[in-house]
C-alpha positions as CSV (number, residue, x, y, z in Angstrom):
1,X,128.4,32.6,99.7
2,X,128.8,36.3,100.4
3,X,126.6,39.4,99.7
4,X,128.4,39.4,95.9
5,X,127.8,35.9,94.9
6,X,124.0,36.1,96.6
7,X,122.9,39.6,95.7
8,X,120.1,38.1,93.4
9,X,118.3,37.2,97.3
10,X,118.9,40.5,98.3
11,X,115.9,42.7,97.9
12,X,115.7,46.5,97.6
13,X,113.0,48.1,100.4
14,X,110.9,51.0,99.8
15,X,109.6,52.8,102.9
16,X,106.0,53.2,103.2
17,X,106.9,56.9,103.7
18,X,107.7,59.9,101.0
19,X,110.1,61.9,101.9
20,X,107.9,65.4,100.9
21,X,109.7,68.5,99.8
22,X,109.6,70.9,102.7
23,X,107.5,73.9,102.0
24,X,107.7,77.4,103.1
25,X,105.6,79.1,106.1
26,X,102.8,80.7,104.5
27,X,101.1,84.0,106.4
28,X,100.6,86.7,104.8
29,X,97.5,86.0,103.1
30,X,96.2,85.3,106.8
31,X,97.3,88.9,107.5
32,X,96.2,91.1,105.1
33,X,92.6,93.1,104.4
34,X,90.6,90.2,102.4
35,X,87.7,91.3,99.8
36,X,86.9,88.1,98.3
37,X,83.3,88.4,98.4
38,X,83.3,91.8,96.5
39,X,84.1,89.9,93.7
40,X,82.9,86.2,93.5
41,X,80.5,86.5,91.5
42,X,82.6,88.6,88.6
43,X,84.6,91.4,87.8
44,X,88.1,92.3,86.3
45,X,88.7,95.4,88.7
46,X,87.8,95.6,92.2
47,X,87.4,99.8,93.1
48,X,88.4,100.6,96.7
49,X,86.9,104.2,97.8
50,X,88.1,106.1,100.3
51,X,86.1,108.4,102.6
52,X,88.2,111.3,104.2
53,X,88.0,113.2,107.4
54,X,86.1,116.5,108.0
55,X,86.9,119.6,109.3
56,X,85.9,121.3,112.6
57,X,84.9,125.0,111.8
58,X,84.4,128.0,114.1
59,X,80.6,129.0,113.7
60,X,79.8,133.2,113.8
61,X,76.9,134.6,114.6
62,X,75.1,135.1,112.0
63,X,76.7,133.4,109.2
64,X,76.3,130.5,107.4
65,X,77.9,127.2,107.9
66,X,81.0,126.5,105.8
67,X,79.8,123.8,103.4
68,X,83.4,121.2,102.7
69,X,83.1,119.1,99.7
70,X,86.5,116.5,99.8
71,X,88.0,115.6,96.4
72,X,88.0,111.2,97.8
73,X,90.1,109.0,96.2
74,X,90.1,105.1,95.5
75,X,92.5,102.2,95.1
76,X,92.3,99.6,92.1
77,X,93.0,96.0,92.3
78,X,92.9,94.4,89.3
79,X,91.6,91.0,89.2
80,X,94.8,89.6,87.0
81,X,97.0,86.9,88.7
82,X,95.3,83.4,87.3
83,X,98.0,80.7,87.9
84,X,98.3,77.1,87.3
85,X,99.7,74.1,88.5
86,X,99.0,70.7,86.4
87,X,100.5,67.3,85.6
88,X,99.3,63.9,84.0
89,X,100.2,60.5,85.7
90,X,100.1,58.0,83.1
91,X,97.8,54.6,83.8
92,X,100.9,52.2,84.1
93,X,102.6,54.2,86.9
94,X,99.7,55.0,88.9
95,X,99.0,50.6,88.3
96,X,102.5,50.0,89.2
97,X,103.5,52.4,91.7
98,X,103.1,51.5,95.8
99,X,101.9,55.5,96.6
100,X,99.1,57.5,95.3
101,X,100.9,59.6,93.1
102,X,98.4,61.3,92.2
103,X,96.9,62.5,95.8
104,X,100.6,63.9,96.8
105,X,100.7,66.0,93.6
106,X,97.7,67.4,94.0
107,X,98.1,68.6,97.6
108,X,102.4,69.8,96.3
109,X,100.4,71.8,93.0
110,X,97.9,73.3,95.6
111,X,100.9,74.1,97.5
112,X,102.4,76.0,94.5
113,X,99.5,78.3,93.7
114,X,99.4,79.3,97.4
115,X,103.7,80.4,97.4
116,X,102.6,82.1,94.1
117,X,99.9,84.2,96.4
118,X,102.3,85.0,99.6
119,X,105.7,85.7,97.6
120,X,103.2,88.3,95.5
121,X,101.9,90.1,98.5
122,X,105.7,90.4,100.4
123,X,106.8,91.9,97.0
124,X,104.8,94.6,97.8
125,X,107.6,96.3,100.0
126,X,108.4,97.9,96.6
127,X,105.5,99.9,96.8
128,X,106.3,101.4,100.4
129,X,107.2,105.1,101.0
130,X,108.4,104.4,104.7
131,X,111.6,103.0,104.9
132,X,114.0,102.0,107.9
133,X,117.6,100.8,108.1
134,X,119.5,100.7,105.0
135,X,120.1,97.0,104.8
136,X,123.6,96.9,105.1
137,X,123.5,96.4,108.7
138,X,121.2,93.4,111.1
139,X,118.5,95.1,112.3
140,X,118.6,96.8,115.5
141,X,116.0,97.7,117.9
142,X,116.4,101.7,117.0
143,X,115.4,100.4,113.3
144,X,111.8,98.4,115.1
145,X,110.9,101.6,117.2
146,X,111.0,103.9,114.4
147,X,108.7,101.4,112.2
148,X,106.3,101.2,115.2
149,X,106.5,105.2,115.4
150,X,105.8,105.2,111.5
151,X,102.4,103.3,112.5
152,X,101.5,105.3,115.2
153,X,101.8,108.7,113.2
154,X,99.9,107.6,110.7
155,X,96.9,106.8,113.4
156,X,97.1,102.9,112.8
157,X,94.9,101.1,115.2
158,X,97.5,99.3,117.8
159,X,95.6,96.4,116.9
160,X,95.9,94.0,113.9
161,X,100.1,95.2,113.8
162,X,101.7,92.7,112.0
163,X,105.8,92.0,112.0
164,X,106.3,89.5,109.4
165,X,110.3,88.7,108.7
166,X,113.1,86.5,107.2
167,X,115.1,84.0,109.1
168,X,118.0,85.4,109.0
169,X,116.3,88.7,110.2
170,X,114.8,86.4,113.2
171,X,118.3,85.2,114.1
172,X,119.6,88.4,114.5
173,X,116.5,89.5,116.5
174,X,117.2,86.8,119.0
175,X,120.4,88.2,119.6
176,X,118.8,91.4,121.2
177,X,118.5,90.3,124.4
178,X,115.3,92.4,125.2
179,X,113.2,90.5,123.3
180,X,114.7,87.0,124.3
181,X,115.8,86.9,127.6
182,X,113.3,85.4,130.5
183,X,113.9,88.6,133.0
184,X,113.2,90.9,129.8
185,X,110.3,89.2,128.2
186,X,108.6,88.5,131.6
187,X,108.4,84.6,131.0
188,X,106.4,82.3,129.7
189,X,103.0,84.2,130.3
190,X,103.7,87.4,128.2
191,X,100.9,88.0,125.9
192,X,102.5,86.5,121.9
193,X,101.1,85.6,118.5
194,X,100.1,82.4,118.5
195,X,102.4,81.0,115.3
196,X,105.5,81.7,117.1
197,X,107.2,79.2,119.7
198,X,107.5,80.0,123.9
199,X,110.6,80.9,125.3
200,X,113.1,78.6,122.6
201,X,114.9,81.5,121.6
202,X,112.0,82.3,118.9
203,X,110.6,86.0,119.3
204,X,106.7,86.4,119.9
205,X,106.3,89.7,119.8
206,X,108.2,93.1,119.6
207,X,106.7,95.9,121.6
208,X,103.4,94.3,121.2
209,X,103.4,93.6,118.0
210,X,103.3,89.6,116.7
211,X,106.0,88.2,115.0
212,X,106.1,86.0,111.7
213,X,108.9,84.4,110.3
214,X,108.3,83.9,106.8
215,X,110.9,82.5,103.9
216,X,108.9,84.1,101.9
217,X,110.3,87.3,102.9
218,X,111.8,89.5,99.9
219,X,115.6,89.6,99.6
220,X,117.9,91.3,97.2
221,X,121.3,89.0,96.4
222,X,124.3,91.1,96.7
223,X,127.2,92.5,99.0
224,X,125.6,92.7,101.2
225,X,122.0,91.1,100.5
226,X,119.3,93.5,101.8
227,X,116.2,91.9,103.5
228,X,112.7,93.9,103.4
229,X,110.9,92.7,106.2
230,X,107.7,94.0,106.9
231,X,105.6,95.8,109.9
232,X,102.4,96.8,108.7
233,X,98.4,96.1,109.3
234,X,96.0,94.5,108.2
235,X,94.6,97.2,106.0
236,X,98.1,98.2,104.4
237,X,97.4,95.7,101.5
238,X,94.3,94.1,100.1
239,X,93.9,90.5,98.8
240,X,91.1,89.4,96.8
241,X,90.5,85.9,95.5
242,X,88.2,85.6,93.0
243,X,88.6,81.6,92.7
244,X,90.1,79.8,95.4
245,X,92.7,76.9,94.2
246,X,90.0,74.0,92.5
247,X,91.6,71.1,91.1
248,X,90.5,69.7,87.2
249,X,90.6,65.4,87.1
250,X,90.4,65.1,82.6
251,X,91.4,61.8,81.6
252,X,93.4,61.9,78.6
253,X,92.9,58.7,76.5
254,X,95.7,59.3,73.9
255,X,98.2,59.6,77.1
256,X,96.5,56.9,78.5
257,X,96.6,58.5,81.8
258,X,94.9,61.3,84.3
259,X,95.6,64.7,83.8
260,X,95.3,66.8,87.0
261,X,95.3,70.5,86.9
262,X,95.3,73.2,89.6
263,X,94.3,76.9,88.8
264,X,93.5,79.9,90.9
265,X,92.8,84.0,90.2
266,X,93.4,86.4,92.2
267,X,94.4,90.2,92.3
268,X,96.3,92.4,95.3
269,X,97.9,95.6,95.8
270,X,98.6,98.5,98.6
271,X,96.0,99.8,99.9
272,X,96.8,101.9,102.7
273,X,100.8,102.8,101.9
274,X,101.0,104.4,105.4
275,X,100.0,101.6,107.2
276,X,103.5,99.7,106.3
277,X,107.4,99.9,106.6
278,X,110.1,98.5,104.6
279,X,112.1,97.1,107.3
280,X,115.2,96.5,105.8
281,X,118.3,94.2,107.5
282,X,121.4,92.9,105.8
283,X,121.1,88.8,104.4
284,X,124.2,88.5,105.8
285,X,124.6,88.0,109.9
């Protein structure tokens, strides 16, 4: 008898393990300004004053003080973004089936509603006024000291300085051997963000500023593709959740099955348009 003649005894295995679809690194909503408890409770708009600076005035003899009365401004965020994320496994699969269907679809549908969150906030380059490089070139360390010197005239606190960027941005950044190489980068101690690999050819930190590598990362297809990385702080855009991702169990008797359904709302926008730079870099290294 050979393999053809038996295949009736030959049975077909199933690993105990799913092979998952990989997901993307998700960051930014770790990095931005968060004002979820402003509106928990309730609330379509979330109003974001600002308070300016004063003037220093010379005081005469004699005269009264000069009395200065700033126009103040605000930024909106409007409470708008409610997504979903559901699906129904029917009572003769989830009887039949040798995985829990319906526990690995819950955690890939809570994985869906957070993309939907970080792919909104790195759309925000959009909104930038402070530009550098013209993406038709990799990114070069002229184009990272000029974003850092964007932050610094706009009296950013040196702290909370985030660098957030593509792959193919960090590839090219490997390649400029300052941030890299062991003699330049001082070794293994140097002071790095914490989401970022040692010295393995990933980048920590430029000029003191932590390093994220996010697919997430906006990109414009073309010739070339332009990449709009972002250096910013914390308080150059503003999350707020008004109901974290929950997850709805209904059973639906005329599917005879479970329906399972993932929702979340949430609103964001810039909120301090100085505090960021469109980094741009070319898709194409």
């Amino acid at each position: 008898m050979t393999v053809t003649t038996g295949a009736v005894f030959l049975p077909d295995v199933w690993s105990a393990e799913l092979q998952l679809a990989r997901e993307k690194n998700l960051v930014m909503a770790k990095l931005v300004k968060r004002r979820d408890i402003d509106i928990a409770e309730y609330g379509t708009t979330l109003e974001l004053p600002f308070i300016s600076n004063l003037a220093a005035n010379v005081k005469s003899a004699n005269t009264e003080v000069t009395f200065q009365s700033p126009t103040e401004t605000k930024v909106q965020v409007s409470i708008n973004q409610h997504y979903e994320s559901s699906f129904l496994v029917e009572d003769r699969l989830s009887a039949q089936s040798r995985y829990d269907i319906a526990m690995q679809y819950r955690e890939k549908a809570g994985y869906a509603l957070a993309l939907q969150v970080d792919t909104g906030l790195t759309s925000q380059y959009s909104s930038l006024t402070n530009t550098v490089g013209t993406g038709t070139t990799t990114i070069t360390e002229a184009n990272i000291v000029r974003a850092i010197q964007y932050l610094d005239d706009a009296l950013v606190p040196q702290e909370d300085r985030y660098f957030v960027i593509a792959p193919s941005t960090m590839n090219q950044v490997r390649q400029i051997s300052r941030f890299t190489e062991y003699l330049q980068t001082g070794g293994p101690t140097q002071e790095v963000a914490p989401m970022i690999g040692g010295q393995n050819g990933f980048v920590r930190n430029v000029y003191g500023v932590p390093v994220y590598m996010s697919a997430n990362i906006q990109n414009v297809a073309g010739t070339p593709g332009i990449v709009h990385n972002l250096m910013f702080h914390r308080d150059a855009f503003v999350l707020a959740v008004q109901k974290e991702i929950s997850v709805e169990v209904e059973r639906k008797a005329t599917w005879i099955g479970t329906a399972y359904m993932a929702s979340t709302l949430w609103g964001y926008t810039v909120l301090r348009n100085d505090h960021a730079v469109d980094v741009r870099s070319t898709l194409n290294s």
